[in-house]
ZALOMI-456101 format. One record per atom (N, C-alpha, C): residue number from 1; residue in three letters; atom name; x, y, z. Coordinates in steps of 0.2 Angstrom, whole numbers, padded with zeros to 4 digits, always signed. Atoms other than C-alpha are relative to their C-alpha. Layout:
REM residues N
(site NUM "Ala" "CA" (X Y Z))
...
***
This chain:
REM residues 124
(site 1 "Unk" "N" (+0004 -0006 +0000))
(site 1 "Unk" "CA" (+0000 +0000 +0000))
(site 1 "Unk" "C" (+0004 +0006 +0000))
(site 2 "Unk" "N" (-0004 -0008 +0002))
(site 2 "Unk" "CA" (+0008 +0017 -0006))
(site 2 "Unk" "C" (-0002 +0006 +0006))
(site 3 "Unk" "N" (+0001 -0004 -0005))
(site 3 "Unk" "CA" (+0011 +0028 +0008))
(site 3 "Unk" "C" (+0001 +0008 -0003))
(site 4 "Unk" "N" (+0001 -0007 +0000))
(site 4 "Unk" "CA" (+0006 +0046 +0008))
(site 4 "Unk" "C" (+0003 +0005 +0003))
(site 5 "Unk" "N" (-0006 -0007 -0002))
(site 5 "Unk" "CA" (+0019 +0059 +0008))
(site 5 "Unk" "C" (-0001 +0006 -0002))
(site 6 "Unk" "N" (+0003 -0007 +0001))
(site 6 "Unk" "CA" (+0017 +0078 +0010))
(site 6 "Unk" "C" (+0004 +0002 -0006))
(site 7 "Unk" "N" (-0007 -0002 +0005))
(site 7 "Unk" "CA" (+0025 +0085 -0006))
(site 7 "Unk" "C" (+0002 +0004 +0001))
(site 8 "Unk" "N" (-0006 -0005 -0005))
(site 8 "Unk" "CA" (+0042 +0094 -0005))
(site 8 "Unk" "C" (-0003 +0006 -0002))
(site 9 "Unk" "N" (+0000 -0006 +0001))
(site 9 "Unk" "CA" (+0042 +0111 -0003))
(site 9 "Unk" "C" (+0003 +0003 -0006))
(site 10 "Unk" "N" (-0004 -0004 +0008))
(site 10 "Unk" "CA" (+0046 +0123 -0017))
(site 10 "Unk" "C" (+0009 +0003 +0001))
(site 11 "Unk" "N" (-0006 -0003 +0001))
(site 11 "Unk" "CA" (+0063 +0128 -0021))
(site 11 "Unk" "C" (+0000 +0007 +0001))
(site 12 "Unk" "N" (-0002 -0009 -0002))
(site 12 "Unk" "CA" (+0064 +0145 -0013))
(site 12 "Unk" "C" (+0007 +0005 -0003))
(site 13 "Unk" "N" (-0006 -0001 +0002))
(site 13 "Unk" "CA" (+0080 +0151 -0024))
(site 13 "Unk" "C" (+0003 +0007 +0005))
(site 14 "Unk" "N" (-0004 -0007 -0005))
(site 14 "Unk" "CA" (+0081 +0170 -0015))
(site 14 "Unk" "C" (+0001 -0001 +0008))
(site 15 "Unk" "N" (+0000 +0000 -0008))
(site 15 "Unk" "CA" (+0078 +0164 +0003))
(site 15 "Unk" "C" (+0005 -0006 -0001))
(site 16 "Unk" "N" (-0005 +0005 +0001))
(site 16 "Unk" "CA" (+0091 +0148 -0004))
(site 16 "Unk" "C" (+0006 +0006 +0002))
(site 17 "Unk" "N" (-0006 -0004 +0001))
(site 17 "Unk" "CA" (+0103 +0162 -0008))
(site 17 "Unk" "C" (+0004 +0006 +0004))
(site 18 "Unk" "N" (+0000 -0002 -0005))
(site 18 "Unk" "CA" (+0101 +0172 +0006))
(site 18 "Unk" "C" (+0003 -0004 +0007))
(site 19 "Unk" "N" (-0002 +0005 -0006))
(site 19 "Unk" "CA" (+0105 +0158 +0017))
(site 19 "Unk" "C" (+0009 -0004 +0000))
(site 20 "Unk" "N" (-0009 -0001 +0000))
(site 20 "Unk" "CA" (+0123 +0156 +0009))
(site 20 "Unk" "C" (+0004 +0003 +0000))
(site 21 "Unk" "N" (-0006 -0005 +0000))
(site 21 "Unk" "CA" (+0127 +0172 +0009))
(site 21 "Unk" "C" (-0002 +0002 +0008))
(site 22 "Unk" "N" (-0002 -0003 -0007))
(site 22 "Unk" "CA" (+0126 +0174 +0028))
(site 22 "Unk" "C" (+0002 -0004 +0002))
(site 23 "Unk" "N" (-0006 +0004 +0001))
(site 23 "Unk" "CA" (+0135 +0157 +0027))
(site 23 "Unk" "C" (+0007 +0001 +0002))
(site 24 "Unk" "N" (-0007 -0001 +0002))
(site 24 "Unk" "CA" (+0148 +0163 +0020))
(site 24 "Unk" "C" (+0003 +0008 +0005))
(site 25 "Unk" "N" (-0002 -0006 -0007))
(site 25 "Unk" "CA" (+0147 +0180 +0031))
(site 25 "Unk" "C" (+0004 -0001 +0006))
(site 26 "Unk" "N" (-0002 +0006 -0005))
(site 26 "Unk" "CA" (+0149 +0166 +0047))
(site 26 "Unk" "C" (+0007 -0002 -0002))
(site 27 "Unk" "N" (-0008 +0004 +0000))
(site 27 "Unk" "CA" (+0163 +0159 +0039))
(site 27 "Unk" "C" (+0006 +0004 -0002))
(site 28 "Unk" "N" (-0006 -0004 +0002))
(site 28 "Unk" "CA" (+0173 +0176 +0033))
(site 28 "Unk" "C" (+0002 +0002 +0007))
(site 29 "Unk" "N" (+0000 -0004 -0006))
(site 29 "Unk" "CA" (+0169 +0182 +0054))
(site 29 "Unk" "C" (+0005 -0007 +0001))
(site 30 "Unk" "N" (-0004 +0004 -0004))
(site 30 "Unk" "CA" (+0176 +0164 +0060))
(site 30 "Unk" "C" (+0008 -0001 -0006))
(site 31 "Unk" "N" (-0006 -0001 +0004))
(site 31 "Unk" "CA" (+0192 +0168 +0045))
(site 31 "Unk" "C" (+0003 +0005 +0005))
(site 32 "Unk" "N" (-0003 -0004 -0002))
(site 32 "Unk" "CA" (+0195 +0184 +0054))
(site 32 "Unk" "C" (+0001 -0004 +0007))
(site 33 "Unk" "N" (-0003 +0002 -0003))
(site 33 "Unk" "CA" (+0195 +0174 +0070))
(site 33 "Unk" "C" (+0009 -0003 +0003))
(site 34 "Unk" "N" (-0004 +0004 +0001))
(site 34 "Unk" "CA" (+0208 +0163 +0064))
(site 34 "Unk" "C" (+0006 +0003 +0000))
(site 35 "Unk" "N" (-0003 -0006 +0002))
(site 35 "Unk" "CA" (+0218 +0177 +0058))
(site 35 "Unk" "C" (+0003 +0003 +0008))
(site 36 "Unk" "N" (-0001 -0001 -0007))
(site 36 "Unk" "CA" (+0218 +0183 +0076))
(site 36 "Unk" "C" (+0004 -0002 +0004))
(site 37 "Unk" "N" (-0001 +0005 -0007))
(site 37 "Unk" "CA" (+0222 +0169 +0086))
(site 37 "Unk" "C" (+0006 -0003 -0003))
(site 38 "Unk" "N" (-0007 +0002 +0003))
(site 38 "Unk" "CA" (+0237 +0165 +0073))
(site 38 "Unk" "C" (+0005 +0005 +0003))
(site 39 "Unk" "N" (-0006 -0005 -0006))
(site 39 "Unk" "CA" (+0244 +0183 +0078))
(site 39 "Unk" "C" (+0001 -0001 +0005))
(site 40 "Unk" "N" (+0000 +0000 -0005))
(site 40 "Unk" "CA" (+0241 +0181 +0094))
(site 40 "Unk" "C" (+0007 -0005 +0001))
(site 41 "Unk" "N" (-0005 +0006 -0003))
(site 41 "Unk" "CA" (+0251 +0165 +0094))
(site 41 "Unk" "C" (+0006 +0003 -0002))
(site 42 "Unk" "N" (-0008 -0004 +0002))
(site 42 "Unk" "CA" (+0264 +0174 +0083))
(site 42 "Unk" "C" (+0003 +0005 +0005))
(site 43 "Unk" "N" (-0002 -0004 -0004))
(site 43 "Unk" "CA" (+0265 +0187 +0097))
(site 43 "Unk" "C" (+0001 -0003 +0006))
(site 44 "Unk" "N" (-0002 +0005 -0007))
(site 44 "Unk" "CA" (+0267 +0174 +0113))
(site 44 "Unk" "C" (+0005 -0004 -0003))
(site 45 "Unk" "N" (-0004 +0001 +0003))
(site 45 "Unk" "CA" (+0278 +0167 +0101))
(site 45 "Unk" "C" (+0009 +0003 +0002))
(site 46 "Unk" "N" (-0006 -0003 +0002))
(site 46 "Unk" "CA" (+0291 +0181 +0097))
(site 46 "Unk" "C" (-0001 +0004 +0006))
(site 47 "Unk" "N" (+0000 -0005 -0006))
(site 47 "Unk" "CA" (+0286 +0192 +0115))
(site 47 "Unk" "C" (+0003 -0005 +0005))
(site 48 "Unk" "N" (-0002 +0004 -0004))
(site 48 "Unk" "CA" (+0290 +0176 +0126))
(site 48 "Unk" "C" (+0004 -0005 +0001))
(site 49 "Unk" "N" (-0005 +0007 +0002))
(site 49 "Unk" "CA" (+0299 +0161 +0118))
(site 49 "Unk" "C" (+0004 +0003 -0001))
(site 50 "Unk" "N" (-0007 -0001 +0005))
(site 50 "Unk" "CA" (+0309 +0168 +0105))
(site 50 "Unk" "C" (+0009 +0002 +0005))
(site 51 "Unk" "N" (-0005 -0004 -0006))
(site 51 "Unk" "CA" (+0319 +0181 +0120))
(site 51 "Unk" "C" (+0003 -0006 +0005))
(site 52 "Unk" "N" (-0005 +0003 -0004))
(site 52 "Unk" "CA" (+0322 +0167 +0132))
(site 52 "Unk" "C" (+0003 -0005 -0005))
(site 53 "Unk" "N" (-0005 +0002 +0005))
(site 53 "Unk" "CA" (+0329 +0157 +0116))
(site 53 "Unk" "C" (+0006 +0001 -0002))
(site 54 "Unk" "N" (-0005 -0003 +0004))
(site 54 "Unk" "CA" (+0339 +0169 +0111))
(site 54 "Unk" "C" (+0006 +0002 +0006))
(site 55 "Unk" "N" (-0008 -0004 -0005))
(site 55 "Unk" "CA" (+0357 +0178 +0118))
(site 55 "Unk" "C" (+0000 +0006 -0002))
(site 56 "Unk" "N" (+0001 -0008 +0000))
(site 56 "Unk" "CA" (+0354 +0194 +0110))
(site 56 "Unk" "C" (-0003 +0004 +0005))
(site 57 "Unk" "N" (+0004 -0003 -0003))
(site 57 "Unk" "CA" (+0344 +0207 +0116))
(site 57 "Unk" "C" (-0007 +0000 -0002))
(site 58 "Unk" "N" (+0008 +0002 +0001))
(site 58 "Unk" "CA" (+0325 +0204 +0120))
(site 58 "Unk" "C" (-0005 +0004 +0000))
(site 59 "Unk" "N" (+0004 -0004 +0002))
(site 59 "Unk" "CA" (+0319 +0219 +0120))
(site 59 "Unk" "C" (-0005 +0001 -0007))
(site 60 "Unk" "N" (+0004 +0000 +0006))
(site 60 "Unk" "CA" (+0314 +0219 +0100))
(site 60 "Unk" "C" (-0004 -0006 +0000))
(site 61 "Unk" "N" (+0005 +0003 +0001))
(site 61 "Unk" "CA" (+0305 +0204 +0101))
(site 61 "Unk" "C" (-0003 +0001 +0005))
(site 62 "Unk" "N" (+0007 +0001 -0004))
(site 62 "Unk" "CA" (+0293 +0208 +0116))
(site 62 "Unk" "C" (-0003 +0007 -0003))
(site 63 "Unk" "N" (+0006 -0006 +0002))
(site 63 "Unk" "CA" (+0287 +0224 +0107))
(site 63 "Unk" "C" (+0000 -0003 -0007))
(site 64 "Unk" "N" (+0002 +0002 +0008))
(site 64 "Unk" "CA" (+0287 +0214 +0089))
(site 64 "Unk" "C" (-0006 -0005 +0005))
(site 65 "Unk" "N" (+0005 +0002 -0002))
(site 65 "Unk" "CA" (+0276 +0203 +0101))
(site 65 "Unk" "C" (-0006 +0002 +0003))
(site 66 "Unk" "N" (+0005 -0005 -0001))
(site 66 "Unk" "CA" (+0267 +0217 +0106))
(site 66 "Unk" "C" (-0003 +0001 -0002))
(site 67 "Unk" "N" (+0003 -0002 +0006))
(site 67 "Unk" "CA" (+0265 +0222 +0091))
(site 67 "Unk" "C" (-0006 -0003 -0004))
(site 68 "Unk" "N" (+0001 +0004 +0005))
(site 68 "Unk" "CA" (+0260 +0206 +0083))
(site 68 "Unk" "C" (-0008 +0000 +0005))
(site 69 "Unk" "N" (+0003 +0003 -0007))
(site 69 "Unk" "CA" (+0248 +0204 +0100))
(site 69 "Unk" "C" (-0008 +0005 -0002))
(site 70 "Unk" "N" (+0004 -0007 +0000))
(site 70 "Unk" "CA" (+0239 +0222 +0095))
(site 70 "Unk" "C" (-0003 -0001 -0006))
(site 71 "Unk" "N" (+0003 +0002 +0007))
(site 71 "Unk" "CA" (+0237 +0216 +0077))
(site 71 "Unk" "C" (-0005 -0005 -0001))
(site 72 "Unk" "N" (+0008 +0006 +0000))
(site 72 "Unk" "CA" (+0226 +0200 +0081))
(site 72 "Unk" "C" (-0008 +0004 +0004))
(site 73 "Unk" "N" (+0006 -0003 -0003))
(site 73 "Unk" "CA" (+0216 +0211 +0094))
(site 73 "Unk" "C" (-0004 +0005 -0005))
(site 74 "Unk" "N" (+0003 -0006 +0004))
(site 74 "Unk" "CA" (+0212 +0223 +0078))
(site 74 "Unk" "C" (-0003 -0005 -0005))
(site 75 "Unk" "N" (+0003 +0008 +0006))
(site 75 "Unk" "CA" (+0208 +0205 +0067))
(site 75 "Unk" "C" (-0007 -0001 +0005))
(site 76 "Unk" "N" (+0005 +0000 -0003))
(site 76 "Unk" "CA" (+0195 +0204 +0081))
(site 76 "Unk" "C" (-0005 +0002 -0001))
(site 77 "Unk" "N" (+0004 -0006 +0000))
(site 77 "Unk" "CA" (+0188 +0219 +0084))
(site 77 "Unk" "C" (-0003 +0003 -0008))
(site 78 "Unk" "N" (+0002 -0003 +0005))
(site 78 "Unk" "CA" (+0188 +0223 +0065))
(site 78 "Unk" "C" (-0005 -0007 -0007))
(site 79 "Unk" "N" (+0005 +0008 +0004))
(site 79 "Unk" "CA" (+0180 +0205 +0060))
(site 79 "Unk" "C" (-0006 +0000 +0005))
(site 80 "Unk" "N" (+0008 -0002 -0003))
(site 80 "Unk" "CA" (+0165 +0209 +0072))
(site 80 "Unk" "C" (-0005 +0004 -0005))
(site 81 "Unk" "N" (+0004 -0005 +0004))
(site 81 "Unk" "CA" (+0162 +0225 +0066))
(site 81 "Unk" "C" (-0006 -0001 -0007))
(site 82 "Unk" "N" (+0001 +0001 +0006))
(site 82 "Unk" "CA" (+0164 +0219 +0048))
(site 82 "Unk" "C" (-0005 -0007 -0002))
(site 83 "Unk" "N" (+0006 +0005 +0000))
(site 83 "Unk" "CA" (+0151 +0204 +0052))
(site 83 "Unk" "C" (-0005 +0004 +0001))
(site 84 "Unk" "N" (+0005 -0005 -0001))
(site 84 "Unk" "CA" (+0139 +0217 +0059))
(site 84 "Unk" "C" (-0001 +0003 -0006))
(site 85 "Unk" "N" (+0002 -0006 +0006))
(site 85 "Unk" "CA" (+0139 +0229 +0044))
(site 85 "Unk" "C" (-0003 -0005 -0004))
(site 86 "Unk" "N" (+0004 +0004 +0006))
(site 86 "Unk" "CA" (+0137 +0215 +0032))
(site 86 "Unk" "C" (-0006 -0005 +0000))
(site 87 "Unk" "N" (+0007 +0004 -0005))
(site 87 "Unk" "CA" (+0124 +0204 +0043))
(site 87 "Unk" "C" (-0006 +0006 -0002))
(site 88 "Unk" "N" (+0006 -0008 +0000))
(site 88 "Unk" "CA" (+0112 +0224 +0041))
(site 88 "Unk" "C" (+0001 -0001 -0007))
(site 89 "Unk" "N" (+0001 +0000 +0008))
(site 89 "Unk" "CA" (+0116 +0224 +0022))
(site 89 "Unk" "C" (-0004 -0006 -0005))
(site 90 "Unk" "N" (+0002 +0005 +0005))
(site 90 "Unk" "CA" (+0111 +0207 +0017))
(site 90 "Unk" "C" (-0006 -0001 +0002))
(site 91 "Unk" "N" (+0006 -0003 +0000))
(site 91 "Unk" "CA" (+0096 +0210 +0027))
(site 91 "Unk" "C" (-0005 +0006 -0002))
(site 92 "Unk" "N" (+0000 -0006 +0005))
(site 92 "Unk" "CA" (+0095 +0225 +0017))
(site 92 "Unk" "C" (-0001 +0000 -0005))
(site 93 "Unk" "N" (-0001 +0004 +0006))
(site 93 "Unk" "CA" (+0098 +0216 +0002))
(site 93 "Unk" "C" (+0004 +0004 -0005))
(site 94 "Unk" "N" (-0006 -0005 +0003))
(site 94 "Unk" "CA" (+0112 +0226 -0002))
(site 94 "Unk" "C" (+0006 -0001 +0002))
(site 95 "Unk" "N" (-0006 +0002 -0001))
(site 95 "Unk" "CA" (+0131 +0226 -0004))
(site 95 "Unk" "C" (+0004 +0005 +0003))
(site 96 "Unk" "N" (-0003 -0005 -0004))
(site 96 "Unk" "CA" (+0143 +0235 +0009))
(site 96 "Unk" "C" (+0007 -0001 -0003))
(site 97 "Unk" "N" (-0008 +0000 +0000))
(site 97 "Unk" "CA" (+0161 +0237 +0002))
(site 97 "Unk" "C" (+0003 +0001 +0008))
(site 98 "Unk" "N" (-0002 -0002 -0007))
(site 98 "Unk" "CA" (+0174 +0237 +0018))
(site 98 "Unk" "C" (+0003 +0007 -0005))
(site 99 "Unk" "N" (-0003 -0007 +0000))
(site 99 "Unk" "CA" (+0180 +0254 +0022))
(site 99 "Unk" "C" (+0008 +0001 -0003))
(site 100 "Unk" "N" (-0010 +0000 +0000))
(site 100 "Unk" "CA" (+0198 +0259 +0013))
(site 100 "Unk" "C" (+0004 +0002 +0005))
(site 101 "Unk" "N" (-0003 -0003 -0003))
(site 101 "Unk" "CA" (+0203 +0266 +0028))
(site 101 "Unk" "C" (+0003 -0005 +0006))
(site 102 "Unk" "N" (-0001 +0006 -0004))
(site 102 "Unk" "CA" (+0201 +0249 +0037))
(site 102 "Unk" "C" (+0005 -0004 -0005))
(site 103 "Unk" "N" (-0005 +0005 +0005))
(site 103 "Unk" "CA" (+0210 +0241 +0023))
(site 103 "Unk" "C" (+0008 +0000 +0001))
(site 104 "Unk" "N" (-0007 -0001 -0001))
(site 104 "Unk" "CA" (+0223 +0250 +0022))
(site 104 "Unk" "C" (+0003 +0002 +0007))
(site 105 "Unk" "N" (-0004 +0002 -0009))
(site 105 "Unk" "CA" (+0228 +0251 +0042))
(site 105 "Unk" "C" (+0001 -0006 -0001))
(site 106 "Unk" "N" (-0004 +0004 +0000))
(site 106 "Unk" "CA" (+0229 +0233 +0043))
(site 106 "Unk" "C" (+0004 -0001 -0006))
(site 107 "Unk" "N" (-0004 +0000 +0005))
(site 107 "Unk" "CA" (+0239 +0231 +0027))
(site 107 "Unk" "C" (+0007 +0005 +0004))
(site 108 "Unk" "N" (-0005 -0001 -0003))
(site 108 "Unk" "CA" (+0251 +0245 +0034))
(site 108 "Unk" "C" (+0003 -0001 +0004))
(site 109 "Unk" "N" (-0003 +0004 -0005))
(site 109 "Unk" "CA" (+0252 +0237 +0050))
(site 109 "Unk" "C" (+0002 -0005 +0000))
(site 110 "Unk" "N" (-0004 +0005 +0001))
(site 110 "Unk" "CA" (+0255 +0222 +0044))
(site 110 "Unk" "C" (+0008 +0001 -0003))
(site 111 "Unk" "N" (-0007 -0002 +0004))
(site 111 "Unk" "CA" (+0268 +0227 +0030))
(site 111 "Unk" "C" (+0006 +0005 +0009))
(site 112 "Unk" "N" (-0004 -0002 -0003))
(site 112 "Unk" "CA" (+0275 +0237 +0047))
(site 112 "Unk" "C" (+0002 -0004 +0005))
(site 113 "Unk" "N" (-0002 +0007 -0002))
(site 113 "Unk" "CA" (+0277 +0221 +0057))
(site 113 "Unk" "C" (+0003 -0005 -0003))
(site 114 "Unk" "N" (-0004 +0006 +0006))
(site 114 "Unk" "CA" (+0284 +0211 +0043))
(site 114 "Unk" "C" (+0005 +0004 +0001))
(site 115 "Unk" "N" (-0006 -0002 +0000))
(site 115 "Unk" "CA" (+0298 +0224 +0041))
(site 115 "Unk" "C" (+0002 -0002 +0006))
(site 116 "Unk" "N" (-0002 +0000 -0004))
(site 116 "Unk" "CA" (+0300 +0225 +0059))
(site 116 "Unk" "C" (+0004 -0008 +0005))
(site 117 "Unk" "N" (-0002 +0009 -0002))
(site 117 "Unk" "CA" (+0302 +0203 +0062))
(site 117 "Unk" "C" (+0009 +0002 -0004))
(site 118 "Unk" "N" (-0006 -0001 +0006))
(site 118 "Unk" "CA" (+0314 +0208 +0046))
(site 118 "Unk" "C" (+0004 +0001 +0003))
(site 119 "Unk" "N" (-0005 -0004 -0006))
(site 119 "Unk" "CA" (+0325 +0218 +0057))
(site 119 "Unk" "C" (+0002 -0005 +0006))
(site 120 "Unk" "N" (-0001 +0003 -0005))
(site 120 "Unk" "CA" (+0323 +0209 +0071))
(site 120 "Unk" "C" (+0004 -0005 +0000))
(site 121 "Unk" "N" (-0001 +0006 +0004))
(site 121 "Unk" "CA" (+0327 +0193 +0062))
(site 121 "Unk" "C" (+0009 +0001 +0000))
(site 122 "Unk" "N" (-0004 +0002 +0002))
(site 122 "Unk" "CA" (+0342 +0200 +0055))
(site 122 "Unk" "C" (+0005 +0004 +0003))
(site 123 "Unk" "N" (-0004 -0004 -0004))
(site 123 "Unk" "CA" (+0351 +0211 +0067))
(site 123 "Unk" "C" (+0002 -0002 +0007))
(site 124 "Unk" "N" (-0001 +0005 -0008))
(site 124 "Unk" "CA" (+0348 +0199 +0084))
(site 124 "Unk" "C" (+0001 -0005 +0000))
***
């Protein structure tokens, strides 16, 4: 005897598409995470290992650790943010570009802790 099934529901493609683009939003916030908690490790890395490894002076590595320590805490703070704007847009149903102002600070401060491991690296 043929059993009686509700038929499937319609293929919603907008409410489909909406559902992976806040996905994908979820999984850019948990990148920025990651992003973060790498610096961080970079920073307890070169602020606390590296100096008691080394013979040199420790100083440059507990402020490259500082530095790198301040850089994951902005990979935080600015992947929140940038989950919140864009979480309000796609309810919106609109596109937020990031700020070039956010862009280019971390960019700078990375390129300014890349140089400064650089130095670090090859001077201690």
């Amino acid at each position: 005897m043929p059993v009686d099934r509700e038929p499937a529901p319609r293929f919603d493609e907008a409410h489909d598409a909406t559902r992976r683009t806040r996905l994908a939003n979820e999984r850019t916030y948990l990148a920025w995470w990651r992003t973060g908690l790498a610096a961080l490790a970079v920073g307890f890395g070169a602020g606390k290992i590296v100096p008691g490894l080394s013979g040199g002076a420790n100083w440059p590595f507990i402020v490259l650790g500082a530095l790198y320590a301040l850089f994951g805490i902005g990979c935080f703070a600015y992947g929140y943010w940038r989950e919140r704007v864009v979480d309000a847009a796609i309810s919106r149903g609109e596109f937020v570009r990031p700020h070039p102002w956010a862009v280019l600070a971390l960019a700078m401060f990375g390129v300014l802790i890349a140089i400064l491991s650089f130095v670090a690296i090859v001077t201690t």
